[in-house]
C-alpha positions in Angstrom: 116.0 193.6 71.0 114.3 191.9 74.4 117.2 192.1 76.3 118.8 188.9 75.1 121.9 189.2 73.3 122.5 187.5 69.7 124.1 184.3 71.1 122.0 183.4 73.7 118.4 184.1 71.2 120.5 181.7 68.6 121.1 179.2 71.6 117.4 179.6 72.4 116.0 179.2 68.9 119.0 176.4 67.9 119.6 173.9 70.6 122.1 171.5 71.3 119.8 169.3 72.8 116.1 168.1 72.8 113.6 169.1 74.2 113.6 165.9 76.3 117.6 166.1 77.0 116.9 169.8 78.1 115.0 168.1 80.5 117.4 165.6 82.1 120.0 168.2 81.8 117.8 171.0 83.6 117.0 167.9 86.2 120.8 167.3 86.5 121.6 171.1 87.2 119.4 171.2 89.6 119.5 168.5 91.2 123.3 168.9 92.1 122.5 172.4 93.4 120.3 171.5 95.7 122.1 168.1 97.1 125.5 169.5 96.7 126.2 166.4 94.3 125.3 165.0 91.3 122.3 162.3 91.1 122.2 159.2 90.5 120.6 157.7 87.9 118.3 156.0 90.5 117.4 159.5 91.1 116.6 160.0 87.5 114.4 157.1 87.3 111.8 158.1 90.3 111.8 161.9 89.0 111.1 161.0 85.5 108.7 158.1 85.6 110.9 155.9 83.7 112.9 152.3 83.5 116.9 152.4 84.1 117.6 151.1 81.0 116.0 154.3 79.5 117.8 156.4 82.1 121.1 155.1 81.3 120.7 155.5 77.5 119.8 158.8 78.2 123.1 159.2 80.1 124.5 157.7 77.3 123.4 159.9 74.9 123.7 163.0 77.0 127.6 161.7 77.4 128.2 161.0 73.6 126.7 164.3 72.3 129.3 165.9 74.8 126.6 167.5 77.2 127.8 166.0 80.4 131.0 164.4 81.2 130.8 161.6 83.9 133.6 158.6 85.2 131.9 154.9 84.2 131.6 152.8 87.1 131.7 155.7 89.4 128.4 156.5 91.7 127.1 160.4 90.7 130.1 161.7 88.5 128.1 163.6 86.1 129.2 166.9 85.6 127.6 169.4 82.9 129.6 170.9 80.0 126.6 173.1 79.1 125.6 176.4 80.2 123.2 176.5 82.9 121.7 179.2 81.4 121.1 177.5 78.1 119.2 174.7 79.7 115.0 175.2 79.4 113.2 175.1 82.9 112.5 172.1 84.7 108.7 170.8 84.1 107.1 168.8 86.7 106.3 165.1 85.5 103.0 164.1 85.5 102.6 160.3 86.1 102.9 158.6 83.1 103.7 161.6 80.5 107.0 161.5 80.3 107.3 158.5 77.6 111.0 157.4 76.9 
């Protein structure tokens, strides 16, 4: 093939996430490597453009689908349970594109 094996093409073409959770989870990953810590969801808000009550479902959501893990009540505890290398590259947010 192109180099990519089987599992990683059928990761690629089949998802466990959105494209908008690939997002927050690429943001997460990234994040945490370069601050040497997770973010917060403060964090989350300014990069995305978007209200904390949308950020938090998101967390939420990320949580319940078993994407991240994190401790409730407990400042930057997110950790990833996916693959970094199954997550999509991080996009830029434009002001006002990124629509919850």
């Amino acid at each position: 093939m192109n180099g990519v094996n089987v599992d990683e093409q059928q990761t690629f073409m089949n998802p466990t996430h959105t494209e908008r959770q690939g997002q927050f989870l690429a943001y997460i990953h990234q994040y945490s490597i370069v601050n040497g810590r997770a973010p917060a969801e403060a964090d989350m808000q300014r990069f995305f453009q978007i209200t904390p009550p949308s950020v938090h479902s998101m967390v939420l959501t990320l949580e319940r689908r078993g994407l991240i893990r994190r401790v409730p009540g407990q400042a930057r505890s997110i950790t990833l349970i996916v693959s970094p290398e199954s997550l999509p590259p991080l996009k830029r947010v434009q002001p006002g594109s990124f629509k919850p």
